[in-house]
C-alpha positions as CSV (number, residue, x, y, z in Angstrom):
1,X,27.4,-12.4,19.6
2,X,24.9,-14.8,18.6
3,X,23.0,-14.2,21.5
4,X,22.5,-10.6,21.0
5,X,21.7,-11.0,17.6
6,X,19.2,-13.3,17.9
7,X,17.8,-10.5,21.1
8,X,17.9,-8.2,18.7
9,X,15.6,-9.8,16.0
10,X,13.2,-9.7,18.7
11,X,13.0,-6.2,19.8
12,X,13.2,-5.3,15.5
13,X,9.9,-7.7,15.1
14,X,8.4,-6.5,17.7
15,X,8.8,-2.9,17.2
16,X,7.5,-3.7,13.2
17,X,4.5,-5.8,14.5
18,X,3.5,-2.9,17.5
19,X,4.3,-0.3,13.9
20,X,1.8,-2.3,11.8
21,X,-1.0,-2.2,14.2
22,X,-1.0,1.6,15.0
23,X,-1.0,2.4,11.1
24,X,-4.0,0.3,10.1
25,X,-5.5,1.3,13.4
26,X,-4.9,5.1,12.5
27,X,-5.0,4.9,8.8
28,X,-7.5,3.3,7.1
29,X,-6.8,1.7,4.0
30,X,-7.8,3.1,0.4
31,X,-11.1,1.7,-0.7
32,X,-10.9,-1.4,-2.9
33,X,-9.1,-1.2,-6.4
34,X,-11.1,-1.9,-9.5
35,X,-12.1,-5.3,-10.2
36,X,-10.6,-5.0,-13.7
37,X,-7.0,-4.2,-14.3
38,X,-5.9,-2.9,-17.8
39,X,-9.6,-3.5,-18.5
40,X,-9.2,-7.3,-18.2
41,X,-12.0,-8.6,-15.6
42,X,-10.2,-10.4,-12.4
43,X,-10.9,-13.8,-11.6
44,X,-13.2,-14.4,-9.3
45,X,-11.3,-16.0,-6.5
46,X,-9.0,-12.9,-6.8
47,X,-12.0,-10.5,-7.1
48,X,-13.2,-12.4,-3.1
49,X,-9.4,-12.0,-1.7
50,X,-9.2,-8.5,-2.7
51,X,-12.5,-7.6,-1.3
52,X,-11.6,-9.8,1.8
53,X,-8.2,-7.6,2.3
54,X,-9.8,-4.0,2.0
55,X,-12.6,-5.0,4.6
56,X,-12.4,-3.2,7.5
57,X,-13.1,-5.8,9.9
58,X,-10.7,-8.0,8.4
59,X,-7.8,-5.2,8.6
60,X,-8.6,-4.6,12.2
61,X,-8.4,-8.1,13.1
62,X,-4.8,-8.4,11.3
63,X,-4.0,-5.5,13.5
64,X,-4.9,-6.5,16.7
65,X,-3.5,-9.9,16.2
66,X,-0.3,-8.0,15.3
67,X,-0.7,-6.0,18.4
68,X,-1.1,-8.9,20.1
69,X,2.1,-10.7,18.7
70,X,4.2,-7.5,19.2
71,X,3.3,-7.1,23.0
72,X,4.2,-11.1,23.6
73,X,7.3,-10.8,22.0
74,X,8.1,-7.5,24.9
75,X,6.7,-9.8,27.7
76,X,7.1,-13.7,27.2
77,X,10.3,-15.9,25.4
78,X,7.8,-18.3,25.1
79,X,8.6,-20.8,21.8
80,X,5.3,-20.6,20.8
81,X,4.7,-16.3,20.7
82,X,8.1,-17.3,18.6
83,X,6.6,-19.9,16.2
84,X,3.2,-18.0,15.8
85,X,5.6,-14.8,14.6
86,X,7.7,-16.5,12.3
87,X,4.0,-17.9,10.7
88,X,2.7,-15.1,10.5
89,X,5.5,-13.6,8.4
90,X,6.2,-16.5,6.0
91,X,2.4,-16.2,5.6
92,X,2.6,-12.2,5.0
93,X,5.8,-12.8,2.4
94,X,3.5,-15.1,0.4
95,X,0.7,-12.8,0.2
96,X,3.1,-9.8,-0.8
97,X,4.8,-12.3,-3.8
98,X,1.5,-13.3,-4.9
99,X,0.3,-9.5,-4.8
100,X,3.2,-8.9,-6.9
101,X,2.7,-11.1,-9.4
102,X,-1.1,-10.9,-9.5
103,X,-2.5,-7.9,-8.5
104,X,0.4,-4.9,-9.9
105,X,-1.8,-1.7,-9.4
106,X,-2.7,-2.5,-5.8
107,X,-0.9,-1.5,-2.7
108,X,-0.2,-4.5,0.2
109,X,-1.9,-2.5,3.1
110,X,0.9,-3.7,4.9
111,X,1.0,-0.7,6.8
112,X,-2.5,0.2,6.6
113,X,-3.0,3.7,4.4
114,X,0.2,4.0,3.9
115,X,0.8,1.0,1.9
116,X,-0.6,2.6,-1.0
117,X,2.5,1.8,-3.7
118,X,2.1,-1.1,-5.8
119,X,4.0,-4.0,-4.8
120,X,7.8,-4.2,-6.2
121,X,11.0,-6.1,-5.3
122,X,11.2,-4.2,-2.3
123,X,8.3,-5.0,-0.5
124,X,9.0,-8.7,-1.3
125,X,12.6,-8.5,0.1
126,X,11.6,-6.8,2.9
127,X,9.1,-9.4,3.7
128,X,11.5,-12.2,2.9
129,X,13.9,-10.4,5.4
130,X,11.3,-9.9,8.1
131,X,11.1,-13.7,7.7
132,X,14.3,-14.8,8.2
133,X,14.9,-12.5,11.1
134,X,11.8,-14.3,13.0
135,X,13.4,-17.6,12.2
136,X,16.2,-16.1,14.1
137,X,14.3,-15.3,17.1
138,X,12.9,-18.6,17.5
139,X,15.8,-19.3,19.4
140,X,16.6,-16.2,21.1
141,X,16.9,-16.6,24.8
142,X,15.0,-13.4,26.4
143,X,12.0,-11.6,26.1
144,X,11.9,-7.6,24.7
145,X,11.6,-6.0,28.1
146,X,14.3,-8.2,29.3
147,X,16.8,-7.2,26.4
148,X,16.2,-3.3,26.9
149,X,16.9,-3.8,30.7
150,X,20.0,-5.3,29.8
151,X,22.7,-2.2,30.9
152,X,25.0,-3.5,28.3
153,X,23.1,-2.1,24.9
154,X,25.8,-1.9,23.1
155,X,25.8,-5.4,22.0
156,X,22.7,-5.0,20.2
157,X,21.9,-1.3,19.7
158,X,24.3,-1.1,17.2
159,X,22.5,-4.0,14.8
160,X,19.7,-2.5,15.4
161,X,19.8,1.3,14.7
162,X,21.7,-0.9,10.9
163,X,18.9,-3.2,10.4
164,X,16.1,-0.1,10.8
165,X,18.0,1.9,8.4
166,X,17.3,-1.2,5.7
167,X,14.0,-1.5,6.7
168,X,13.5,2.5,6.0
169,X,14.9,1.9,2.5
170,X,13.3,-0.9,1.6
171,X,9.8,1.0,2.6
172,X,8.2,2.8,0.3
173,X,5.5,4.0,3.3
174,X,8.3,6.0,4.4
175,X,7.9,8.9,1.9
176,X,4.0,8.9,2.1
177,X,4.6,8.9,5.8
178,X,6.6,12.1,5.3
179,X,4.3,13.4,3.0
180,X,1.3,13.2,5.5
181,X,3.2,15.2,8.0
182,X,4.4,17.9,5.8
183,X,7.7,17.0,5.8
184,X,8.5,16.2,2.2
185,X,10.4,18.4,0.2
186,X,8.1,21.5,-1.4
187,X,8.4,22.1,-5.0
188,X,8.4,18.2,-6.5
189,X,7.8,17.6,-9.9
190,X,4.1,16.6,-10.7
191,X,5.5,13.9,-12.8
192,X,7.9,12.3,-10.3
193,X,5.2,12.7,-7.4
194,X,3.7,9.2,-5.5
195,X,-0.4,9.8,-6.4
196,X,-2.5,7.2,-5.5
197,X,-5.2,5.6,-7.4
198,X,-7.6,6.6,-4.5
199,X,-6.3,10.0,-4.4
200,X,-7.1,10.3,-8.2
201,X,-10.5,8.6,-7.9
202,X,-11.9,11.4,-5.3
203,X,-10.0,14.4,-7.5
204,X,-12.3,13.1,-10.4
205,X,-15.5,12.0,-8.4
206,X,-15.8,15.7,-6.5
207,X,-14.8,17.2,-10.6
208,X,-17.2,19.1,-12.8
209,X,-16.5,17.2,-15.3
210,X,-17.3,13.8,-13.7
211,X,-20.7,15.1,-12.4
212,X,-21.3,16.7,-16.2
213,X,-20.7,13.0,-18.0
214,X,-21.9,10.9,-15.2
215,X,-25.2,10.1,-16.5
216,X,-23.8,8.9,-19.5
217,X,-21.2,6.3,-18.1
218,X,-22.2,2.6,-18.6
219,X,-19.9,1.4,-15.7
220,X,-18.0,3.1,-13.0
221,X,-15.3,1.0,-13.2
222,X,-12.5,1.9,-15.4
223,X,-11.6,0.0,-18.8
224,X,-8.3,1.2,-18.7
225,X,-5.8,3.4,-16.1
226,X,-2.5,4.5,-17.2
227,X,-0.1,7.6,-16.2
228,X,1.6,9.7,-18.6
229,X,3.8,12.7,-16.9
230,X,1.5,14.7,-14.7
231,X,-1.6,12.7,-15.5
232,X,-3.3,10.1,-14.6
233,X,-5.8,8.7,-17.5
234,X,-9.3,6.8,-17.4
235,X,-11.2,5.5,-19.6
236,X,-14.8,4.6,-19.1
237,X,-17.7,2.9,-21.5
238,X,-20.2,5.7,-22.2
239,X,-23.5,6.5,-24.3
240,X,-23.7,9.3,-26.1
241,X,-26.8,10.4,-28.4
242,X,-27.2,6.5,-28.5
243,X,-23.7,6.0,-29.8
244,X,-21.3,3.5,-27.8
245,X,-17.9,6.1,-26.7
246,X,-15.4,5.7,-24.5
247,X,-14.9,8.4,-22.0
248,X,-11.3,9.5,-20.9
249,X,-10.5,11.6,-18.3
250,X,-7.3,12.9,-17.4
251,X,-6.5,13.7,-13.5
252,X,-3.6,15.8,-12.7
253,X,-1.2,13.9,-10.2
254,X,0.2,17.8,-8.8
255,X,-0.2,18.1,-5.0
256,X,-2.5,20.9,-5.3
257,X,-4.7,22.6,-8.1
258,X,-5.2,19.4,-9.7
259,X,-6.8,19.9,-12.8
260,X,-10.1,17.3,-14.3
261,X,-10.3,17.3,-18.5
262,X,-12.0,15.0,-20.2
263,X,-12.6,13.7,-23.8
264,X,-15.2,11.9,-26.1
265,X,-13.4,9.2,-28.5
266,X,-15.6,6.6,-30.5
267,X,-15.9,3.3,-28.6
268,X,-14.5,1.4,-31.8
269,X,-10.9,3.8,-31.7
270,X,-8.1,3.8,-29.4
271,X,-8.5,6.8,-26.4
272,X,-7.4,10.0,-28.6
273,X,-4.6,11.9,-26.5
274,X,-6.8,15.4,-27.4
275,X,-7.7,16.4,-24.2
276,X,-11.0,18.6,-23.8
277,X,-11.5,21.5,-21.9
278,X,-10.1,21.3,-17.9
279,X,-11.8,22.4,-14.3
280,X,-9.8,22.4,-11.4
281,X,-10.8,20.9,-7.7
């Protein structure tokens, strides 16, 4: 029994590794978050590994070295392929934790695009879980192709059909997933719907009202972003008649429609929840 378990960790990492690399392959990852969250300027260091983590190059060089990891564990039992997995998921479960902790409006890009949800307890027990299922294979006796030549499966299809359902419940890539192939339920509320910060940012960038206040902005990056119901708000620095103001605009977070309003507050007062007139994209 502890034979098949430990096969079965294999084929399960291998089939999340081979997973990985097809979604940051296919989908590309949102374009870097602000470098300011709540308005508060990130530390440099962090401002570097963010930068580092949305690069393209650098998220195709994850995947291929996750490719690469996923195919040995099908071909090889080698210690090593083993040992190099087990790495490269304490190293990924650290990353997550500290992405948790240190950067809460950005996704993990775990899953390329479609690790677009901020980090919870989830993605960190997942992680930690992925973990301790590669320390498990370290000592696992056969290769992937080996185990699914095996004519007895039932020893181990079992355990693993289980330990995919957790991993589909701790995922939060699993709805956006659905909801890029159509498949999530029509009719969601606006105010219970996933939107993405990126999603938001092109709803505003291609509005009216962006284009009619851009000229006035001092920075494009945000002083504040928060969401209340069915809107996402941002506030921006802005000069008006030579007077410092802060700019807010709301984005809708609907699926479709989504409506752009805007409003002009003194810089010196909190954002005023008076909304101005609205355009739709």
């Amino acid at each position: 029994m502890v034979t098949a378990f430990q096969n079965t960790q294999v084929l399960l990492l291998s089939g999340v590794l081979l997973a990985a690399c097809l979604a940051k392959l296919a989908i590309r990852a949102p374009a870097p978050a602000p470098d300011h969250v709540h308005g508060v300027p990130l530390p440099g260091r962090l401002r570097q590994a963010t930068a580092l983590r949305h690069s393209r190059t650098m998220s195709v060089t994850v995947a291929l070295v996750e490719g690469g990891l996923g195919v040995a564990l099908l071909v090889t039992s080698q210690f090593s392929v083993r040992l190099a997995t087990a790495l490269a998921f304490a190293g990924a479960t650290w990353v997550v934790s500290e992405l948790r902790v240190r950067r809460p409006d950005a996704g993990c890009g775990c899953f390329g695009g479609l690790s677009v949800q901020h980090v919870d307890r989830r993605s960190v027990a997942r992680a930690l879980l992925f973990t301790a299922a590669a320390l498990a294979a370290l000592g696992a006796p056969r290769a992937g192709f080996a185990v699914l030549r095996d004519g007895h499966a039932t020893a181990w299809l079992g355990l693993l059909v289980v330990e995919l359902a957790l991993f589909c419940l701790l995922s939060p890539e699993i709805p956006a997933l659905l909801e890029r192939g159509g498949l999530r339920r029509a009719g969601e509320p606006c105010e219970r719907r996933h939107s993405p910060l990126e999603e938001t940012m092109r709803t505003l960038r291609a509005s009216a009202a962006w284009t009619g206040h851009e000229e006035s902005l001092v920075s494009a990056v945000p002083l504040d972003v928060w969401r209340e119901g069915c809107w996402r708000l941002l506030a921006y620095r802005a000069v008006s008649d030579g007077r410092p103001v802060e700019l807010v605009f709301a984005v809708s977070t609907a699926a479709k429609s989504r409506r752009v309003r805007v409003a002009m507050v003194p810089a010196e007062d909190e954002p005023s929840p008076a909304i101005g007139k609205s355009t739709t994209v």
